[in-house]
DRENPA-3360 file (N, C-alpha, C; in nm, 2 decimals, always signed):
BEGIN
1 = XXXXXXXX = -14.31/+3.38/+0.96/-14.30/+3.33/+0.82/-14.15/+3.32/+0.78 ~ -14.05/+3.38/+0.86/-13.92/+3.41/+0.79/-13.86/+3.27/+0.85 ~ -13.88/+3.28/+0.97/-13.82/+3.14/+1.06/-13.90/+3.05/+0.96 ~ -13.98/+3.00/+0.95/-14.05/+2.85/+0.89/-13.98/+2.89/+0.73 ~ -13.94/+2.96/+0.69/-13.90/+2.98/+0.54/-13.72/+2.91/+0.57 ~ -13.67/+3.00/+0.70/-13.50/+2.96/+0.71/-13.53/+2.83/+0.72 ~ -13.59/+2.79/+0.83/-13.61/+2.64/+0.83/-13.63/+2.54/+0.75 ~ -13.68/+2.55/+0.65/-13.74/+2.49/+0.58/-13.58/+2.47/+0.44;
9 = XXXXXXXX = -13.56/+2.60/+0.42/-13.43/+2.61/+0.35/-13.30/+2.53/+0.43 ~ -13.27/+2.50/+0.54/-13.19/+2.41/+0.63/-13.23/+2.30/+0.58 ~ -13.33/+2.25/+0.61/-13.40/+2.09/+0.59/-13.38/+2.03/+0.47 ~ -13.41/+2.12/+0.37/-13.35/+2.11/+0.24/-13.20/+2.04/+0.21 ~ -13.11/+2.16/+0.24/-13.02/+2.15/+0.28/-12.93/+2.01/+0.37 ~ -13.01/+2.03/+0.48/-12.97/+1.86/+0.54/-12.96/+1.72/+0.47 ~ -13.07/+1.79/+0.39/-13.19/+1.66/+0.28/-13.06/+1.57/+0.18 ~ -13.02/+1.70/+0.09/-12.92/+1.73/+0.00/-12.80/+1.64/+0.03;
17 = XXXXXXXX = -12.69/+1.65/+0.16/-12.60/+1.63/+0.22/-12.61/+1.52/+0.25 ~ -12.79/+1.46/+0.31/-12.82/+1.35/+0.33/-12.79/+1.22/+0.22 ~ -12.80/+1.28/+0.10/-12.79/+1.23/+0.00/-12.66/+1.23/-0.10 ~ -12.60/+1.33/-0.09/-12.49/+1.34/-0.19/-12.36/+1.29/-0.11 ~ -12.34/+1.31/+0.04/-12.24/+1.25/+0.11/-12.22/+1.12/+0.11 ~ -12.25/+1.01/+0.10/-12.31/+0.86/+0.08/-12.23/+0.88/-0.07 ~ -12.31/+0.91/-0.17/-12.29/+0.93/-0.29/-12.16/+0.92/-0.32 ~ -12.06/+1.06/-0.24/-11.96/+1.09/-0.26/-11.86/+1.01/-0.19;
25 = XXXXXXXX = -11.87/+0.96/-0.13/-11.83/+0.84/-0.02/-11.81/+0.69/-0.09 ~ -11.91/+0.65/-0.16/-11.95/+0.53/-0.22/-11.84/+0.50/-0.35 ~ -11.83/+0.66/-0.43/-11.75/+0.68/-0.56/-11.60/+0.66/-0.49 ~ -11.57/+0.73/-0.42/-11.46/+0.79/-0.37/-11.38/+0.62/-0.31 ~ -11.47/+0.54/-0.25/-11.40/+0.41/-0.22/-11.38/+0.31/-0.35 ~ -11.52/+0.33/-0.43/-11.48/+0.27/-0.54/-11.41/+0.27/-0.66 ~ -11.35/+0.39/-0.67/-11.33/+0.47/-0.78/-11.18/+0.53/-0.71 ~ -11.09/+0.45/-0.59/-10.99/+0.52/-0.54/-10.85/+0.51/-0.63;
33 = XXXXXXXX = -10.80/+0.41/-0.66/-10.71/+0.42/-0.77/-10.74/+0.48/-0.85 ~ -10.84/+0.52/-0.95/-10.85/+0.58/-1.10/-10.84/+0.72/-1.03 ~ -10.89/+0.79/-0.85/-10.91/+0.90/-0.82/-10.70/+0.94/-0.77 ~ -10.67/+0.81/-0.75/-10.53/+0.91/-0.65/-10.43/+0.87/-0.86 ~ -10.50/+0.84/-0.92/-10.40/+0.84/-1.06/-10.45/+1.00/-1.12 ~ -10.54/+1.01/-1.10/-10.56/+1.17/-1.16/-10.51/+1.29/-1.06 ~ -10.52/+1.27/-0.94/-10.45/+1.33/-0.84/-10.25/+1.33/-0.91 ~ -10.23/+1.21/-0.93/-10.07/+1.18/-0.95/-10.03/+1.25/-1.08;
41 = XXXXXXXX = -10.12/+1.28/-1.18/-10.14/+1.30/-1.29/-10.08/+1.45/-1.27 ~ -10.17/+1.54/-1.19/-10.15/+1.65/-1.16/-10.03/+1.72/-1.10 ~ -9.98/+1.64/-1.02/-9.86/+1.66/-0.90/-9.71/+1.63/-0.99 ~ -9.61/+1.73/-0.96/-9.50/+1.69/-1.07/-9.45/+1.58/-1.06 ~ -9.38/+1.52/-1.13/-9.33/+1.36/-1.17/-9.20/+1.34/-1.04 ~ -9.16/+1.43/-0.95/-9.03/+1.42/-0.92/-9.06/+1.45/-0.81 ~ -9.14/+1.39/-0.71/-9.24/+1.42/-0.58/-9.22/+1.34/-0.48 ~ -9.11/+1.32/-0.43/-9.04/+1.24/-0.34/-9.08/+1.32/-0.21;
49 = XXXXXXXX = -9.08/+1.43/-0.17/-9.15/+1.48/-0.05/-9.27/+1.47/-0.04 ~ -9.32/+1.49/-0.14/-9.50/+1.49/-0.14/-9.50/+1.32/-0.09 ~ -9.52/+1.21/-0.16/-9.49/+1.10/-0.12/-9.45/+1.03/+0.02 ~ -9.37/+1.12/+0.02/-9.30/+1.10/+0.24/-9.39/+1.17/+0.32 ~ -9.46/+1.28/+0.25/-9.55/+1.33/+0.38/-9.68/+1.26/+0.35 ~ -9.70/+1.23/+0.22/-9.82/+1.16/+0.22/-9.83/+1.02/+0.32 ~ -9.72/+0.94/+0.29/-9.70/+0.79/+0.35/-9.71/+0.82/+0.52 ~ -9.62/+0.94/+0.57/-9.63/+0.97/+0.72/-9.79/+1.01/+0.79;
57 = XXXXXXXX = -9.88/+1.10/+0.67/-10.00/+1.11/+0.68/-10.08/+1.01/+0.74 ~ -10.05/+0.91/+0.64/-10.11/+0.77/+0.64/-10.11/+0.71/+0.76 ~ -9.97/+0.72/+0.78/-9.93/+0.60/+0.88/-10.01/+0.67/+1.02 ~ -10.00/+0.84/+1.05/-10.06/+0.92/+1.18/-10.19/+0.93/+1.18 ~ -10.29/+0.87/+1.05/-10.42/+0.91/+1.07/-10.43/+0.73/+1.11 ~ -10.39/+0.62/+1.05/-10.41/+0.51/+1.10/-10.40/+0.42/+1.27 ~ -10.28/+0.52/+1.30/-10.24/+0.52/+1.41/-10.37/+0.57/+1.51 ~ -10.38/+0.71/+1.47/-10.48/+0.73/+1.54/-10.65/+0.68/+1.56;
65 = XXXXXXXX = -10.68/+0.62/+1.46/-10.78/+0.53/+1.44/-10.80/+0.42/+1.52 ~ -10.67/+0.34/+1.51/-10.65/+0.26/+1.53/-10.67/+0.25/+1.74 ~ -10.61/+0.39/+1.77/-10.58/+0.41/+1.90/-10.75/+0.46/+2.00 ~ -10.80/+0.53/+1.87/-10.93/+0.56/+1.91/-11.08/+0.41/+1.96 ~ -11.01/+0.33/+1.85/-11.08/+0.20/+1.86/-11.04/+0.14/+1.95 ~ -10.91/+0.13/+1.96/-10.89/+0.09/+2.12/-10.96/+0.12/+2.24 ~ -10.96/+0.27/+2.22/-10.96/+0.35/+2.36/-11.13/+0.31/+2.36 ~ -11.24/+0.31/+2.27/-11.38/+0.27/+2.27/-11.36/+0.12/+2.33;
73 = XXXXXXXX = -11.25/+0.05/+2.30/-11.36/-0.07/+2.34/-11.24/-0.12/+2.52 ~ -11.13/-0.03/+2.52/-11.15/-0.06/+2.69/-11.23/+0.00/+2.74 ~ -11.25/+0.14/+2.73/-11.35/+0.24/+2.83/-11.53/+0.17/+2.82 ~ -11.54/+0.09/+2.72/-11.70/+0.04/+2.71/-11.67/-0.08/+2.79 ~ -11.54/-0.18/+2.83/-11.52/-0.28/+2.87/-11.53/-0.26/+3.02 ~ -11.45/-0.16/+3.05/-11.44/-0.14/+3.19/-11.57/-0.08/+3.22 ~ -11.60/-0.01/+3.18/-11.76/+0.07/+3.20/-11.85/-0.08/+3.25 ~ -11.84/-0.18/+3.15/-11.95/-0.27/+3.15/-11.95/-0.33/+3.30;
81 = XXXXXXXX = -11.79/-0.38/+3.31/-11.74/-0.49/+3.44/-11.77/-0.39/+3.55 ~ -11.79/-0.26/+3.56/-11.83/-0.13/+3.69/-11.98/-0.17/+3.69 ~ -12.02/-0.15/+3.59/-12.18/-0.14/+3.59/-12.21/-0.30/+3.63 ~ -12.20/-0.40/+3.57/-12.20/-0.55/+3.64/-12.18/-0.57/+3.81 ~ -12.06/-0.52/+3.78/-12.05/-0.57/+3.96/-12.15/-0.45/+4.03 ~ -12.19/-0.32/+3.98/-12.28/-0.23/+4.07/-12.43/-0.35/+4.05 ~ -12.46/-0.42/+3.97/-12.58/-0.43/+3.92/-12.69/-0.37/+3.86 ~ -12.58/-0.22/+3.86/-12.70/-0.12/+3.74/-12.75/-0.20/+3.58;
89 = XXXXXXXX = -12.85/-0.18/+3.62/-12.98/-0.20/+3.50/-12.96/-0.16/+3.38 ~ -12.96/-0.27/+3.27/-12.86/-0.14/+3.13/-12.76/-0.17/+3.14 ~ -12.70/-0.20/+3.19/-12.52/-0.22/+3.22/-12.44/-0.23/+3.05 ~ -12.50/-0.38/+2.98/-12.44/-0.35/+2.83/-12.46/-0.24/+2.76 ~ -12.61/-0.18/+2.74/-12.59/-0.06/+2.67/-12.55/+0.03/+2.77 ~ -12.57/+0.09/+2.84/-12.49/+0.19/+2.92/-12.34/+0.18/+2.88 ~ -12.32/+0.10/+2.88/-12.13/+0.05/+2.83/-12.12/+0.10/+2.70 ~ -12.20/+0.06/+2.59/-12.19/+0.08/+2.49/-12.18/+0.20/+2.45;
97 = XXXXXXXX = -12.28/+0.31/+2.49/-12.28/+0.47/+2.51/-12.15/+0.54/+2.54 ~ -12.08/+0.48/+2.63/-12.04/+0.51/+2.72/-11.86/+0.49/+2.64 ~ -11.86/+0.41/+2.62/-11.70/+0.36/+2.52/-11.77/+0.48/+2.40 ~ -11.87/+0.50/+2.32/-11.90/+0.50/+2.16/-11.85/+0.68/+2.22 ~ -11.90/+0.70/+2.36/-11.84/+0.87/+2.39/-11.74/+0.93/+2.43 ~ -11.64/+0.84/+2.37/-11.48/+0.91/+2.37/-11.47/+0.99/+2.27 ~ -11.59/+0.90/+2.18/-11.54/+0.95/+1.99/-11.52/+1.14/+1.99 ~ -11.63/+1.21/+2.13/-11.65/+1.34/+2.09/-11.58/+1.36/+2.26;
105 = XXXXXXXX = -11.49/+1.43/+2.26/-11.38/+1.45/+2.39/-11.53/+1.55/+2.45 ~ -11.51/+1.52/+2.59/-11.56/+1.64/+2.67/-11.75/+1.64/+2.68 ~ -11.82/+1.62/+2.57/-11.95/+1.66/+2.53/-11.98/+1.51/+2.54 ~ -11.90/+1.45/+2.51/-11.96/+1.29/+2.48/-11.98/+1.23/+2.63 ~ -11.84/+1.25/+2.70/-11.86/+1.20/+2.83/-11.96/+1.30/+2.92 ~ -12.01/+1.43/+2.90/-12.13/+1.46/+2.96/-12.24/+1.44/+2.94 ~ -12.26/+1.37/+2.80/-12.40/+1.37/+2.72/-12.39/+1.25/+2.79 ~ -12.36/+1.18/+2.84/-12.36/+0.99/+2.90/-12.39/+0.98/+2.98;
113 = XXXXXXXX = -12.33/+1.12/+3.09/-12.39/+1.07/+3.25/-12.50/+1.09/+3.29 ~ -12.57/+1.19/+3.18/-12.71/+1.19/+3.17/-12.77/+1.07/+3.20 ~ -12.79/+0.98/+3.09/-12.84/+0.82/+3.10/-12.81/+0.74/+3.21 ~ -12.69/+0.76/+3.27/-12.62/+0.67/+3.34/-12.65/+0.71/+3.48 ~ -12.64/+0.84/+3.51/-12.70/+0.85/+3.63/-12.86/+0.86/+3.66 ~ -12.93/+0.89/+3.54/-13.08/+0.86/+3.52/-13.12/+0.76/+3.58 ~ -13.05/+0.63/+3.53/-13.08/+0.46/+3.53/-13.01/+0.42/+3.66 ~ -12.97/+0.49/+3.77/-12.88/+0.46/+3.88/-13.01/+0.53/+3.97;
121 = XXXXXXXX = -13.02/+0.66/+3.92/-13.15/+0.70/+4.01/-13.27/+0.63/+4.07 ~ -13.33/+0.66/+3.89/-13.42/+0.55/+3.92/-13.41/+0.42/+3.99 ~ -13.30/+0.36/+3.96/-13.29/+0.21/+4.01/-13.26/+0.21/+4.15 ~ -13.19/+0.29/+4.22/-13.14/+0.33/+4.36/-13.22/+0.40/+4.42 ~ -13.24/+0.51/+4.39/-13.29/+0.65/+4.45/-13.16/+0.73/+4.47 ~ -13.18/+0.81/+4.57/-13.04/+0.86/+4.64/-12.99/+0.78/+4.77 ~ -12.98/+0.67/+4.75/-12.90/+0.56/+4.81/-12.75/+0.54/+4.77 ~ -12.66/+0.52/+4.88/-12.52/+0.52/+4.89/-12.49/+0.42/+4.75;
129 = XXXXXXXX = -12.55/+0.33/+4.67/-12.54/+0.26/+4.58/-12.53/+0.37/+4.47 ~ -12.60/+0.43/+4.44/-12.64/+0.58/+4.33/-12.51/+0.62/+4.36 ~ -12.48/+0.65/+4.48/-12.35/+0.73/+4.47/-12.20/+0.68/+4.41 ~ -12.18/+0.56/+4.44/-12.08/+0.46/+4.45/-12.09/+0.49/+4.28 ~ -12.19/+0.43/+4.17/-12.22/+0.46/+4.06/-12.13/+0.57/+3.97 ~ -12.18/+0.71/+4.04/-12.14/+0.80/+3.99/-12.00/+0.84/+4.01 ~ -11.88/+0.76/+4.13/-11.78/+0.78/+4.16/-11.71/+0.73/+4.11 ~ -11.79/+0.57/+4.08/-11.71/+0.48/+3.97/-11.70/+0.56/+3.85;
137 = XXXXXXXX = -11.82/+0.61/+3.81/-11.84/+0.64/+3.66/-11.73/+0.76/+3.65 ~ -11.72/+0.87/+3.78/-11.61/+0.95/+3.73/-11.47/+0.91/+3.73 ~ -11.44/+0.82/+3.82/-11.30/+0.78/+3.83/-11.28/+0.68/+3.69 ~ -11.40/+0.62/+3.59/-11.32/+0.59/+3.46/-11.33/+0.70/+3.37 ~ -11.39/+0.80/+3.41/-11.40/+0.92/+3.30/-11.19/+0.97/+3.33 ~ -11.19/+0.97/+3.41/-11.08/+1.04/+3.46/-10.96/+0.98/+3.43 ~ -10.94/+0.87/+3.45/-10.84/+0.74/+3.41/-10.85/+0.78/+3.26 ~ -11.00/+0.79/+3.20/-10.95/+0.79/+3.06/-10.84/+0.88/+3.02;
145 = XXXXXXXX = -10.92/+0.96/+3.04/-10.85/+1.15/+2.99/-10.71/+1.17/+2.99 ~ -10.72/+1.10/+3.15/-10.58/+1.16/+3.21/-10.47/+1.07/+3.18 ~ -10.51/+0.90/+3.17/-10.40/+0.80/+3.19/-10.40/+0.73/+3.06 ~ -10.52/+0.69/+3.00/-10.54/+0.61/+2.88/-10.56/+0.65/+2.73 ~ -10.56/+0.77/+2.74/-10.53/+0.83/+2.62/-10.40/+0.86/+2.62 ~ -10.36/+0.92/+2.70/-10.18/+0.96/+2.71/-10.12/+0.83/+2.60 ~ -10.15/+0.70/+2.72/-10.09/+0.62/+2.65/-10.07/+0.54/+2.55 ~ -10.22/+0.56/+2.50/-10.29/+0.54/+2.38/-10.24/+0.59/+2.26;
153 = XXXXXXXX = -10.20/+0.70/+2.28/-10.19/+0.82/+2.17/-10.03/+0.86/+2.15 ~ -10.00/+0.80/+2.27/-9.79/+0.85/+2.26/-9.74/+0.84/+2.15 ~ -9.80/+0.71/+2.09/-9.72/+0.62/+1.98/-9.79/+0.67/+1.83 ~ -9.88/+0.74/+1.84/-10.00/+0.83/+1.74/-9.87/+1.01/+1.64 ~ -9.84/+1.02/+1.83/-9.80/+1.14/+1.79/-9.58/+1.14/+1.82 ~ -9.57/+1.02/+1.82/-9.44/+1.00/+1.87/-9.40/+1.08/+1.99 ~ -9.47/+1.11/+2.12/-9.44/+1.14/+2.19/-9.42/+1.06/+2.34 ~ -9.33/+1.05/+2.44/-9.33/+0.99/+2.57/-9.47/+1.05/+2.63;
161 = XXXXXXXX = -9.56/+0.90/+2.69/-9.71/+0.95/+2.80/-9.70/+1.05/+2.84 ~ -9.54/+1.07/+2.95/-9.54/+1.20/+3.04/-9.54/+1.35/+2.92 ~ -9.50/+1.31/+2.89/-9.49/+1.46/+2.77/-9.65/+1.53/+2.76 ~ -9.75/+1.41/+2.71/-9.90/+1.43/+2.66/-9.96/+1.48/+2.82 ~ -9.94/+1.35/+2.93/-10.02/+1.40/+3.09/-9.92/+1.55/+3.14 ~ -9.81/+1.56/+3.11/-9.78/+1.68/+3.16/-9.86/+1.79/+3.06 ~ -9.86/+1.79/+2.90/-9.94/+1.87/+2.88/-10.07/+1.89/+2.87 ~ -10.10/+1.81/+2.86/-10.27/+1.83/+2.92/-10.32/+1.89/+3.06;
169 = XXXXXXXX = -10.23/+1.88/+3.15/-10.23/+1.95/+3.25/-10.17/+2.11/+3.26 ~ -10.10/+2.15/+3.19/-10.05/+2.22/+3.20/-10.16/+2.29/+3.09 ~ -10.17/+2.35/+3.01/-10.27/+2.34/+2.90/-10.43/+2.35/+2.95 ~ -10.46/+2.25/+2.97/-10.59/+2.27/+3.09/-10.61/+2.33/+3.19 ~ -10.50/+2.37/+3.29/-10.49/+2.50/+3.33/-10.54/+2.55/+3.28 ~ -10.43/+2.65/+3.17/-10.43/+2.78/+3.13/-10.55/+2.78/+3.05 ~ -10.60/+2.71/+2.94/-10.74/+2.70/+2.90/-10.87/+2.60/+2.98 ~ -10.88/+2.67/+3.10/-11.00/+2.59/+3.19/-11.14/+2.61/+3.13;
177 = XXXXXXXX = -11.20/+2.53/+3.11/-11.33/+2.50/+3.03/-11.43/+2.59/+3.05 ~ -11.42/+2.68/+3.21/-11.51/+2.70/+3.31/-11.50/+2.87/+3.22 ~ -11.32/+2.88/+3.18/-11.31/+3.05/+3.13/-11.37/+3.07/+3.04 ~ -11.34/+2.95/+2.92/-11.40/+2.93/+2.82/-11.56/+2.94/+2.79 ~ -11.60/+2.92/+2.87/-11.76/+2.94/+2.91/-11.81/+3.07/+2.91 ~ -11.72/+3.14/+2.99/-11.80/+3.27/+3.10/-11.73/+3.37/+2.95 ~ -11.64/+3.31/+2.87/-11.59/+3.41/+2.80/-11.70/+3.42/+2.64 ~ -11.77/+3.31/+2.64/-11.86/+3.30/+2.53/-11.95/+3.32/+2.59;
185 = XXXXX = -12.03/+3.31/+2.68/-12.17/+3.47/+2.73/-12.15/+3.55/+2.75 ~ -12.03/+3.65/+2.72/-12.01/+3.76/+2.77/-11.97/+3.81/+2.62 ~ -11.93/+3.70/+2.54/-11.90/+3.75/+2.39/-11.95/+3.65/+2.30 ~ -12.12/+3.69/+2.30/-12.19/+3.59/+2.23/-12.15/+3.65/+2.08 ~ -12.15/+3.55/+1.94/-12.12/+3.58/+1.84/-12.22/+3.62/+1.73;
% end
């Protein structure tokens, strides 16, 4: 009874968010000058730094937007022309999944190869074709991470590619995903 009561109090909850987020969303675009004049209203008159970090704000969340849309629609592009010349089944939506799972680093590109090697299975079996599939599919997971984001993002965070691929590597080392794992079953929260 406790569980079907927490539960029930979540769903609620979801319900709520479901609803007021949109809401808050809808005001917030329409209502954005009268909201950043009450905002200005508040902030002292003589805000020449606030202003310069706000405009640089701007310019690094646009940047990175901008770089993320990018990065979705070569990795769905190249995905598609892999999948095409394999003749895997699905090829457009598999692409489409497949670019849309950059959006979540790491989780996205595993939640994908699910589908993708599903629909290679089945369509192949365990034929040298299935395989070629999954080699392609890792070598653009890999390209991404390692080569297309770098270069994607340099100009995001004003840094040279090598700067980003040297740290990511170095960095990924020392935080390997694998430690990160064994260190949260052993210190569940």
């Amino acid at each position: 009874m406790k569980g079907s009561l927490a539960s029930l109090v979540s769903l609620a909850t979801v319900g709520i968010y479901l609803i007021l987020v949109p809401l808050l969303i809808f005001f917030l675009l329409k209502d954005k000058e009268e909201m950043l004049g009450m905002l200005g209203g508040i902030l002292p008159q003589n805000r020449n730094l606030a202003d310069q970090v706000w405009h640089e704000m701007n310019e690094q969340i646009s940047n990175y937007i901008r770089g993320k849309v990018l990065e979705i629609l070569i990795v769905g592009l190249v995905s598609y022309i892999t999948f095409y010349i394999l003749d895997l089944r699905y090829s457009a939506l598999l692409a489409v999944a497949v670019g849309l799972s950059v959006l979540i680093p790491y989780i996205g590109a595993a939640a994908v190869t699910i589908p993708v090697a599903i629909v290679g299975l089945f369509q192949w079996g365990l034929s040298p074709q299935f395989y070629y599939l999954l080699v392609a599919y890792g070598i653009i997971q890999a390209l991404d991470g390692n080569v297309l984001v770098p270069i994607l993002f340099s100009e995001a965070v004003n840094l040279h590619p090598v700067a980003i691929i040297v740290s990511v590597l170095v960095f990924g080392g020392l935080w390997d995903s694998g430690d990160l794992l064994r260190y949260s079953a052993r210190n569940p929260s």
